[in-house]
C-alpha positions in Angstrom: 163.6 -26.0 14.8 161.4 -27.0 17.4 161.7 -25.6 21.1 165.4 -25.0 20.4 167.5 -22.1 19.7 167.3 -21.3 16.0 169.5 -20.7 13.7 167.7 -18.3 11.5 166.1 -14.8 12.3 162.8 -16.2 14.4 159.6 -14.1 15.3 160.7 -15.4 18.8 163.1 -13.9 20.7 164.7 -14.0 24.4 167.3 -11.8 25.9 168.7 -13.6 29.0 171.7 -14.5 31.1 172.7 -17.8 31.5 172.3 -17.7 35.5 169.3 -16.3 36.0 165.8 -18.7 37.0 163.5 -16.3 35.4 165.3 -16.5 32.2 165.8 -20.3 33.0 161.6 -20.5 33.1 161.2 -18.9 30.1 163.1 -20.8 27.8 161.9 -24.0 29.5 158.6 -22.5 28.4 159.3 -22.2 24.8 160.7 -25.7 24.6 158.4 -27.3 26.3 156.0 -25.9 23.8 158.1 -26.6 21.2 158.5 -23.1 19.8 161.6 -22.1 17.7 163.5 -19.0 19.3 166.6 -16.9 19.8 168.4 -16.5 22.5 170.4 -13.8 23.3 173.0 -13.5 26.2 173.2 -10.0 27.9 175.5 -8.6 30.3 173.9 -7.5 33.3 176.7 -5.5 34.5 176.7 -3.4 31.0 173.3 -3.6 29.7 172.7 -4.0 25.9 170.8 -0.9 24.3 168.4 -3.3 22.7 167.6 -4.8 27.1 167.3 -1.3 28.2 165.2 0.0 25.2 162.8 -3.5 25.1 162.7 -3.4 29.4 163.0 0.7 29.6 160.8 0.4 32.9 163.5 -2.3 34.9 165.9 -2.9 32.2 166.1 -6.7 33.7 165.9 -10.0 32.0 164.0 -12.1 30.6 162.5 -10.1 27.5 160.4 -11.7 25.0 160.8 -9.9 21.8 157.7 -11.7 19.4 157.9 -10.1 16.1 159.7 -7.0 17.6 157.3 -6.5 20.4 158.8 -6.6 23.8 157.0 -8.6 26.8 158.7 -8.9 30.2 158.4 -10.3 33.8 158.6 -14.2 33.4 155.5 -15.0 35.1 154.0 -13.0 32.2 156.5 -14.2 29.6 155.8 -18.1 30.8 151.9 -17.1 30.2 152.2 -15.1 27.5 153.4 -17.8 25.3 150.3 -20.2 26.3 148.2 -17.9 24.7 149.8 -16.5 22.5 150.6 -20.1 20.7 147.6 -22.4 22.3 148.1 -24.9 19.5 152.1 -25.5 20.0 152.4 -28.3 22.8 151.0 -29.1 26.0 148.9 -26.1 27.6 151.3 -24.9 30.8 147.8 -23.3 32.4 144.4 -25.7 32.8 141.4 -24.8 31.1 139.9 -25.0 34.5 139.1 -21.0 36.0 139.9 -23.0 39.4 142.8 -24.5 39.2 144.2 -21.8 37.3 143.7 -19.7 40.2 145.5 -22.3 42.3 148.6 -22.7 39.8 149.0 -19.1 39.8 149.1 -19.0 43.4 151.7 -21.4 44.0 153.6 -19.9 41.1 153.2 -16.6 42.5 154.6 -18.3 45.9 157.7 -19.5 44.2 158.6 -15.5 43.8 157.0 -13.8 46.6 158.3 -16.8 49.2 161.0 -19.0 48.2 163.0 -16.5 46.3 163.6 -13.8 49.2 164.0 -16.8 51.4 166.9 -18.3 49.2 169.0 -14.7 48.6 170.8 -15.2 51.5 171.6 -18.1 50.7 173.6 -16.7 47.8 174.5 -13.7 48.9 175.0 -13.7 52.8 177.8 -12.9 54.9 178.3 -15.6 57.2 178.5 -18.8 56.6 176.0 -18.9 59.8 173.3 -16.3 57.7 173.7 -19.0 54.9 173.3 -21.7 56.8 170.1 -20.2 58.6 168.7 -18.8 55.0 169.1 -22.4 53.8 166.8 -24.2 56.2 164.2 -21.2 55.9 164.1 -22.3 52.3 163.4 -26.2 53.2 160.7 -25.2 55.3 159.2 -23.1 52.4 160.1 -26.3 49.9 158.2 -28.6 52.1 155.0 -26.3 51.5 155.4 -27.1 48.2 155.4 -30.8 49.1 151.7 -30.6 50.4 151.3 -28.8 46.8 152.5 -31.1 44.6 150.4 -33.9 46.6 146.9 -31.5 45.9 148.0 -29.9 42.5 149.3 -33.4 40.8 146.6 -35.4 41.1 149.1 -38.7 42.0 150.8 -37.5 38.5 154.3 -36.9 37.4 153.9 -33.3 37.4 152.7 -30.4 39.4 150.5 -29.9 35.9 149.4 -33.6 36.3 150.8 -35.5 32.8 152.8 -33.3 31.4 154.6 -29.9 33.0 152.1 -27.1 33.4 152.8 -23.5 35.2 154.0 -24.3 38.4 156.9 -27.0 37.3 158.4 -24.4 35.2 158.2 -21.1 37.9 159.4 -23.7 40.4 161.8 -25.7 38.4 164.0 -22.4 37.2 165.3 -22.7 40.5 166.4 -26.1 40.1 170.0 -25.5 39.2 170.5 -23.2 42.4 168.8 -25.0 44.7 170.9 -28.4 44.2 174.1 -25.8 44.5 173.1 -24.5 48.0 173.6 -27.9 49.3 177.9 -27.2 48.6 177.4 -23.6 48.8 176.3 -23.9 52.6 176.1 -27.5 53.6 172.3 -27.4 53.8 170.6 -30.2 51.2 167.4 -27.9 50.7 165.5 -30.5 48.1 165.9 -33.2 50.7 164.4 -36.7 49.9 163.4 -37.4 53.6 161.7 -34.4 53.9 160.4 -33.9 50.8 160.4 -37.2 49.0 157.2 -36.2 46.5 159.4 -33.2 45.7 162.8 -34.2 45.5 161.5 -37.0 42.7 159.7 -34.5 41.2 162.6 -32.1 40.5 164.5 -35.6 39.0 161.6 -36.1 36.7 161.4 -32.1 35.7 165.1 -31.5 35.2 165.4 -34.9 32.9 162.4 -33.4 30.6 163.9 -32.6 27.1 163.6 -28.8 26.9 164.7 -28.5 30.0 167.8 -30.5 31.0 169.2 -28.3 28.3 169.0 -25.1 29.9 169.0 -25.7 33.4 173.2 -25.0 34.1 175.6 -27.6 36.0 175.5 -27.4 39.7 179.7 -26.6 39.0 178.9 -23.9 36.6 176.9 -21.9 39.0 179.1 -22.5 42.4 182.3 -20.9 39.9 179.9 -17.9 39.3 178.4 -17.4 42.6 182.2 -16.9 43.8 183.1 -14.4 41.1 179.6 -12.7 42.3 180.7 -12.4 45.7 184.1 -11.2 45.2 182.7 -8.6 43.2 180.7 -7.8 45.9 183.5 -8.0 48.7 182.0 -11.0 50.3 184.0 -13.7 51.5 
C-alpha cells in the first residue's frame, strides 16, 4: 500500500499528532516516496510509553520506528528515509554535494527562522503581538521567495520537477500558515508579495501524498482555540 497508511503490521512506523508540521513533513516524506507505513496518533498532553521510550531524550513527535528502531527529529526523519529507501520514488535531496548544502540551509531556515517567528502568531496574547508576529513571518516568507526563484531552476518545485527537501520542511507549515490569515487578519502567503510562493504552496498542497495530510484550515483554527483556553489565553 504505497505511500499510505497501511493496514497490516509495516517495517515503517510514525508516531505523530495530527497538528503538528514536523509530523506533517514526515508523512509527506513517506508518501511522496511511496513507502507503506503506520501512523500512530499520540497524545501530547499524556505521552504514550511507547513516545517516551522511542524519544526518551525529548519525548516529542515525530518518531520513525523502521523495523523497531527509533529515529527522531524530522529534518532527520525526512532524510533518513532518502537513504534509507534511495530506490522508492523521487530523491527529496540532489545528488549534487552543492546544492545539497543549499537545500539544507533553507530547510534548516524553515526551523531556526520562520518557526520562532510564527509562535506568536499562535500563541500570543494580544491580538496586537499576533498581528505584529504575523508580518514578521511575511517578511521571513518573502526570503523564501528569492529561494524558490535560485533553488527551482524556473521549476514547479523548490526541488526543481518533482518535491525535493525544502518543499516538504517548508510545506508542513502549509496548513497553519493559511490559518493565520483568520487567526490574526494577516494573509502571510500573500500573492502580491510573494506571487512565486503563494503558487508554489497551491502546487505543493494539491501533490497526492500530501493534500492528504495536510489538515483543513477549519480543523486547525477549532484546535488552536481549545490550545489557548487551555493555556488561559484569550
Amino acid at each position: 500500500m504505497a505511500g499510505r497508511e497501511a493496514d497490516k503490521d509495516p517495517e515503517l512506523k510514525v508516531l505523530g499528532v495530527w497538528s503538528s508540521p514536523f509530523v506533517i513533513r514526515a508523512r509527506v516524506a513517506l508518501n511522496l516516496k511511496g513507502l507503506a507505513y503506520r501512523y500512530v496518533e499520540d497524545n501530547l498532553d499524556s505521552k504514550s510509553e511507547l513516545l517516551l521510550a522511542s524519544n526518551h531524550v525529548h519525548g516529542k513527535v515525530p518518531v520513525l520506528l523502521h523495523d523497531g528502531r527509533p529515529v527522531c527529529e524530522s529534518r532527520v526523519i525526512v532524510e533518513y528515509i532518502d537513504e534509507a529507501f534511495p530506490a522508492s520514488g523521487p530523491c527529496l535531496l540532489p545528488a549534487d554535494p552543492y546544492r545539497r548544502a543549499v537545500d539544507r540551509f533553507w530547510a534548516s531556515y524553515v526551523d531556526d527562522k520562520l518557526f520562532p517567528t510564527w509562535i506568536p502568531v499562535y500563541n500570543g496574547r494580544t491580538s496586537e503581538d499576533r498581528v505584529a508576529a504575523a508580518r514578521q513571518v511575511v517578511a521571513v516568507l518573502e526570503k523564501f521567495e528569492r529561494a524558490f526563484d535560485e533553488c527551482s531552476g524556473g521549476k514547479a518545485f523548490f526541488g526543481g520537477d518533482a518535491a525535493g527537501l525544502v518543499d516538504v520542511v517548508l510545506g508542513g507549515f502549509l496548513g497553519w500558515l493559511r490559518a493565520s490569515e483568520v487567526m490574526c487578519g494577516v494573509r502571510v502567503i500573500d500573492p502580491a508579495k510573494t506571487p512565486l510562493l503563494a503558487a508554489w504552496a497551491d502546487r505543493f498542497a494539491a501533490l497526492d501524498g500530501v493534500r492528504e495530510v495536510i489538515p483543513d484550515v477549519q480543523r486547525l483554527l477549532e484546535y488552536n482555540k481549545i490550545r489557548r483556553a487551555r493555556r488561559g489565553l484569550p
